[in-house]
Each structure stands twice: as structure tokens, then as C-alpha cells.
N, C-alpha and C positions, 0 to 999 in steps of 0.2 A: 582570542585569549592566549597567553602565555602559558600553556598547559603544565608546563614543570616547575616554572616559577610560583604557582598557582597552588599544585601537590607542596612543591617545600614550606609554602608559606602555610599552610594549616596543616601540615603534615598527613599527607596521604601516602599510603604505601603502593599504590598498586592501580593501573585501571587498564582494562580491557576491552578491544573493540571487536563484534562479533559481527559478519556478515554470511549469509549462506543465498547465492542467487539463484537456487529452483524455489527456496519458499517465502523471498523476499524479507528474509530474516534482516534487522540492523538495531544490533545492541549495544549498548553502553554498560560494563560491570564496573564499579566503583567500591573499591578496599579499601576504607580510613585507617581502621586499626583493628590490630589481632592479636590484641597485647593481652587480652583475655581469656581468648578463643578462638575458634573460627566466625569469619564474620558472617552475619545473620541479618538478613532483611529481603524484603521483596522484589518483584519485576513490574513495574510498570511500564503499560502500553497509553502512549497520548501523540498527538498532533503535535509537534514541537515545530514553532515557524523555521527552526536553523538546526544542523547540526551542534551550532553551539550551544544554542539554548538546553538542549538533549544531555549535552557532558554538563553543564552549568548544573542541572536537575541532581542529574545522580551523583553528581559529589557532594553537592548542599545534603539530600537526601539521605547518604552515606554516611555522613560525619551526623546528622543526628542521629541515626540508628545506633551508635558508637554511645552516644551517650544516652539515649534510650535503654540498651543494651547496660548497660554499667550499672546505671540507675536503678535500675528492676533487680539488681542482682545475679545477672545471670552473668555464666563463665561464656561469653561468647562477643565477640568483634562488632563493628561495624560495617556495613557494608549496603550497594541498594546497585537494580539495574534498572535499565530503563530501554524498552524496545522503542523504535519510531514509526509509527504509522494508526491507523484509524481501527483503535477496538472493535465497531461496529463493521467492519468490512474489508480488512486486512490480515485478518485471525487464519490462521491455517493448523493443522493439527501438525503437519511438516516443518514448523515454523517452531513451536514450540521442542517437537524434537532436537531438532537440532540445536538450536539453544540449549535441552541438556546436556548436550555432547561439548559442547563447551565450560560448563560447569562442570562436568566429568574431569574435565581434563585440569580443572583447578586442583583436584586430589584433596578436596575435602576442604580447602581455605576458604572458600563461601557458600553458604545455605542460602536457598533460595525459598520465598512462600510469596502465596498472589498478594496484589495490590491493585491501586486506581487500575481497572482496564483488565483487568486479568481475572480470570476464576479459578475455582480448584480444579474444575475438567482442565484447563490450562496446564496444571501442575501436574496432572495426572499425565498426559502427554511426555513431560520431562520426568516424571517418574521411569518410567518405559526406557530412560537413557542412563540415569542417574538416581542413587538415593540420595543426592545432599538436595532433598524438598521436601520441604514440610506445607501442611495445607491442603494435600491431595484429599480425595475421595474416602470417607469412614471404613467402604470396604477393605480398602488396600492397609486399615490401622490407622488412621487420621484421626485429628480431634473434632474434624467437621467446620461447620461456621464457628468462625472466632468471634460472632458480635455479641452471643449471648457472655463468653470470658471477658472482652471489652468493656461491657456493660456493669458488671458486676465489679471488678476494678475500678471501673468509673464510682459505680456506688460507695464501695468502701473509700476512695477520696476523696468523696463528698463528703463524710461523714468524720473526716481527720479536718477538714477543710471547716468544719461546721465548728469542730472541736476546736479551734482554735480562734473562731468570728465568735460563737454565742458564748462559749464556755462547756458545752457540752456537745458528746456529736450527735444526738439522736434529733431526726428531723421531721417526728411528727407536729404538726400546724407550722410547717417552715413553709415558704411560699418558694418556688422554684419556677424561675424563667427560661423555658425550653428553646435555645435557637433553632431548629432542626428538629426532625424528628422523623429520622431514618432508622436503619435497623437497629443502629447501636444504641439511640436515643430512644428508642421505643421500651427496647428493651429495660434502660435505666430507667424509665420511667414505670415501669413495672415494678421494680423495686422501690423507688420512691411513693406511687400511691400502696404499698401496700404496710410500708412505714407507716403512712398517713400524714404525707405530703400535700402538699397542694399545688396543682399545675396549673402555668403560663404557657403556653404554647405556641410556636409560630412556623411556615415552613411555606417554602413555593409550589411546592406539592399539594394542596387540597386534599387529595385522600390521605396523605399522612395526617392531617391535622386531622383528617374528620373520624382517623381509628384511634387519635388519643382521645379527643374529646368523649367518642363512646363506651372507649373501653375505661379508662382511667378519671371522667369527668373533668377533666383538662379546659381551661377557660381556653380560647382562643384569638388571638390579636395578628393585627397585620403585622407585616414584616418589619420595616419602619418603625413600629410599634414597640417594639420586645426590649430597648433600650430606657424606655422611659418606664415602666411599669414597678410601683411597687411592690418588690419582691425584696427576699431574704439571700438566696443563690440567684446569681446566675449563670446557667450552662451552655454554652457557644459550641453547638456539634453540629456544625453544617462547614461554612468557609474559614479561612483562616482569615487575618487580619480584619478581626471585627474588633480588636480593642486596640482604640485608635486616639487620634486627636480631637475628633469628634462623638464621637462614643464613652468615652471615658468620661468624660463632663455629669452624662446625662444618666449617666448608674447609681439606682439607688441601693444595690446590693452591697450585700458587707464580705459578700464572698463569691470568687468567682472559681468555679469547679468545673469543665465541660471535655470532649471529646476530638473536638477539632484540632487540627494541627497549626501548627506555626498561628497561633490565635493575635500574639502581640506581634504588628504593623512595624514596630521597631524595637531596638531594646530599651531606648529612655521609656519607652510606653511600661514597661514593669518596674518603672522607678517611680512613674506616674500613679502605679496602684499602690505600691510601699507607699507616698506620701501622704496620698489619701485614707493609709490604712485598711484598704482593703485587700481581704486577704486570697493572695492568687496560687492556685495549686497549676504549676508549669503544666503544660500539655504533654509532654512525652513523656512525665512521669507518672499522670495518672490515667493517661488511656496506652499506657502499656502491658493491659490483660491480655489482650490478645497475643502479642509476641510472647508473654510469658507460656502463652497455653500451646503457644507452636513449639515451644523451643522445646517443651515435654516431650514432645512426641519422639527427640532425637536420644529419648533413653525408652520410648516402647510406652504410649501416651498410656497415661494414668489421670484421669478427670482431677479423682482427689486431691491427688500430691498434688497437680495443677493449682487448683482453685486455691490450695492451702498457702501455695507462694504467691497466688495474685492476692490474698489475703493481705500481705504484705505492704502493699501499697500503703494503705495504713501507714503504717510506721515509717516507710519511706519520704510521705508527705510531711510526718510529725516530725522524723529530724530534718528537713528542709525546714520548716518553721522555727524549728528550733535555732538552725544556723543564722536566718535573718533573722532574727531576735537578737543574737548572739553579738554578730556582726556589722548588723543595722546596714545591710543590705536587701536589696530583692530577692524574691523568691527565686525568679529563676535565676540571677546569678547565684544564690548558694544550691538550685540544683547543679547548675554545671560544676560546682565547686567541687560536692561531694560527688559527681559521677569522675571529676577531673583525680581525688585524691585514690578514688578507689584505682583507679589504671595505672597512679603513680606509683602505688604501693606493690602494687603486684608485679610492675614493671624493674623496682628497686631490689623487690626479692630474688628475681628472675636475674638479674644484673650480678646479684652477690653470690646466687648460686652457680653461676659460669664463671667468676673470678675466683672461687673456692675449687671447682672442677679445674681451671687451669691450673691453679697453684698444686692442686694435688698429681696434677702430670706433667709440670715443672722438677719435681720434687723425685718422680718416677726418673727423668730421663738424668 
């Protein structure tokens, strides 16, 4: 790939390649924009078949944490890194070090917190180098696992998401179709049956299904299955591109709420849902509890004040509806829209206030 042609054309600012050969360190940091903040997002560690596939990752990755990051409210950038080699057998505690020492040396332009492949004992390691990490260990001040704040985020979009399929958001006797049901999905489902919900459940995991079904009363269907079932929501937290050309046909939900990332296979696929009228709450707008509940930590983590902005989501899902309404577009292109106006805005003030500072030491000289 054309690496700079690539930055100009979606505008990226900045990216960094880290190597250190006693710990077999090889990282990729990717800076979209910091028109807000410092940028803020994870390290993931994966098996990449190329080096290019590796930069390809972390800038795609990058530039949605930008608009994740906007989206949620929060005064902070976009940004994502991405180490290369095998989670399971490549991990060194030297490895991570050094890696903070290269975010050290960014001087606070990018936060880092774990992701795919990485834990907080990870972060803790780059702790030891650097404070720009959020996600470490509770003892050190952390907020701990972010899936029970994901979860809960998740729920209150479900329930903006509800508020605009039924007419009301409350989703007791609502039937909900669980793709997944990992920590994060577990957890929303905790809040779901205690609304008095009803679960659909599915997962390639077996004991996952088998601790909703006992704990929650959760039906359970094969995988295959979870597409055709009638339900009310349905929630995709497990792989991304499950709503597709094939999958979209066969949904009888009037609302799709869930956890997973990159969930639409393409972008017509959310023009697909607008036609159909069903109503699609964008993936990085509403499973972004979790980043909200790291980004706290960087003012001295408060659970409270936390939960009180991921509360938030709410409202963030209701004017994306509002805007497709508005504008008789998709969902998620008026999420991009409004995380796009928020960065334009604060970029236009930032613009006027250096034209006002020149003009006043013009004036001086």
C-alpha cells in the first residue's frame, strides 16, 4: 500500500512503528485525529498473515476509535496500536515494557488501554513505563474489567433503541435474540432478564449458553438458528459482519441493538435496515461503555461520574434517530454525521481562536 497516500486520503495524522529485538516487540501505533484530545484507544496483539495487513488493522481501527471517541462525548482523539505476534505464546513482560517506553515518548498524544489479545496485567507492565494507560490492575486506581460498564451501555441502547421500534423503551415481555454470550453479553443479559426480558440465546461456546440458560432462563438455539427466530431485538455480540446479504432477509426483529464491532458487512447493509425500517443502534455508539469508563480514570476513576456519562448513550442513540428521521438517512451514517460535526466544530473554534491570537500579535508588533 501507498502509506502516505492512504494517511492523506482519510486523514490520518501520525503513525508509528515500534520495534525492540531482546523482547521481540513489533508494533504498529496509529493517530487519526486529535482534534479533540489525546487520542485514546487500545493495543491489540493478533497473528497478522503480512506486515501490511498489521498497518491496514490499526488505522481502520484508529479512525473508528476517532469516531467512537467523539460520539460518546468524550474530549479525546482517535487512535489504536496493534502488536504482531501470537497472544498465546509471544507475551513477554519485556515486550510490554518497552512498548510503554514508546508511548512515553509520544508526551501524552496517545492513551493506550487492552484490547483483542492483550489484558490489564499487560497494561500494568506499560504502566511501570508510562502513565498514558488506562485499564491497569484496581490496585494501581483502575476501573477494573470494563465489560460489566460495556454491558450496561449496551443496555441503556437497548432501551433508546426500544424507544424508538415499540414506542416505549421499557423491555419487559420484549423477546431478545443473544448472538454471543461472552462477558459482555452475559452481563447485558443480566440487566435484560431482570427488566423481564425474555432470552434467545446462541454461542459456540456451550458453557456460555449453558450459564444463560441457568442463570437467566434463556431458550437456547443453534447458531444458524439465532437469524430466523422470533424476536423483538436482536443483539450480535460475538463477530462482526453478521448483518449481511444473507442475514438481513431473514430478521424478524424490529430492532437491532448489540455489542459487536464492525457488525454491517458493508455500508449499503445499513441502508438495508433504514428500508426495511428496522431500527439499527450503530455498534461503536452503543458499546462504547467501556471506553467511556477508561477514559474516567484519566481524571482519578470515579465509578459514578463514570456510569452517569455512559448513561448517556441514551440520548446519543435518541439524536442519531432523531437525525435519520430528520434526514431520511441511516443510522449509521447520521452517527458518523454527528460524531463528524462535533470534531468540525471544535476544530472551527480552535481555527478562530489562533486567527484571533495572531491578529492580536499582529497588532502588538
Amino acid at each position: 500500500m501507498e502509506l502516505f497516500t492512504y494517511m492523506e486520503e482519510y486523514d490520518y495524522e501520525q503513525v508509528v512503528f515500534c520495534q525492540d529485538k531482546n523482547s521481540g516487540l513489533k508494533a504498529i501505533i496509529a493517530l487519526h485525529d486529535t482534534t479533540l484530545g489525546p487520542a485514546l484507544g487500545g493495543t491489540r496483539m493478533w497473528t497478522y498473515d503480512s506486515e501490511e495487513e498489521a498497518v491496514i488493522d490499526a488505522l481502520r481501527l484508529a479512525k473508528g476509535m476517532t469516531y467512537k471517541n467523539a460520539a460518546a462525548g468524550l474530549n479525546l482523539g482517535g487512535g489504536k496500536t496493534v502488536i504482531i505476534g501470537d497472544p498465546k505464546k509471544d507475551k513477554n513482560p519485556e515486550m510490554f515494557r518497552a512498548f510503554g517506553r514508546y508511548i512515553q515518548g509520544l508526551n501524552g498524544r496517545y492513551i493506550t488501554a487492552e484490547d483483542v489479545g492483550t489484558t490489564e496485567h499487560d497494561m500494568d507492565y506499560i504502566y511501570m513505563e508510562t502513565d498514558y494507560v488506562t485499564g491497569i490492575s484496581p490496585e494501581f486506581g483502575s476501573s477494573g474489567n470494563p465489560s460489566p460498564a460495556t454491558a450496561y451501555g449496551m443496555y441503556r441502547g437497548m432501551k433508546a433503541a426500544a424507544k424508538e421500534a415499540f414506542g416505549t423503551d421499557s423491555l419487559e415481555g420484549k423477546t431478545v435474540a443473544v448472538q454471543g454470550v461472552g462477558n459482555v453479553a452475559y452481563h447485558m443479559c443480566k440487566h435484560l432478564h431482570e427488566e423481564g426480558a425474555k432470552l434467545i440465546v446462541t454461542d459456540i461456546n456451550k458453557e456460555s449458553v449453558e450459564r444463560a440458560v441457568e442463570d437467566f432462563g434463556a431458550q437456547a438455539v443453534d447458531p444458524d438458528d439465532i437469524y430466523t427466530v422470533d424476536c423483538d431485538i436482536y443483539a450480535p455480540c460475538a463477530l462482526g459482519a453478521t448483518l449481511n446479504d444473507e442475514t438481513i432477509p431473514k430478521l424478524k426483529a424490529k430492532a437491532i441493538a448489540g455489542s459487536a464491532n464492525n457488525q454491517l458487512a458493508e455500508h449499503k447493509h445499513g441502508d438495508m435496515l433504514h428500508d426495511a425500517g428496522i431500527v439499527y443502534a450503530p455498534d461503536y455508539v452503543i458499546n462504547s461503555g467501556g471506553v467511556i469508563n477508561v477514559a474516567d480514570e484519566l481524571n482519578g476513576y470515579n465509578k459514578e461520574r463514570a456510569f452517569k456519562q455512559i448513561d448517556t448513550i441514551y440520548d446519543s442513540l435518541s439524536k442519531i434517530f432523531e437525525i435519520s428521521k430528520r434526514d431520511n438517512i441511516s443510522t449509521h451514517i447520521a452517527a458518523d454525521r454527528m460524531a463528524e460535526e462535533r470534531i468540525a466544530s471544535v476544530r472551527r473554534s480552535r481555527s478562530t481562536f489562533l486567527q484571533n491570537e495572531h491578529s492580536i500579535i499582529s497588532r502588538r508588533k
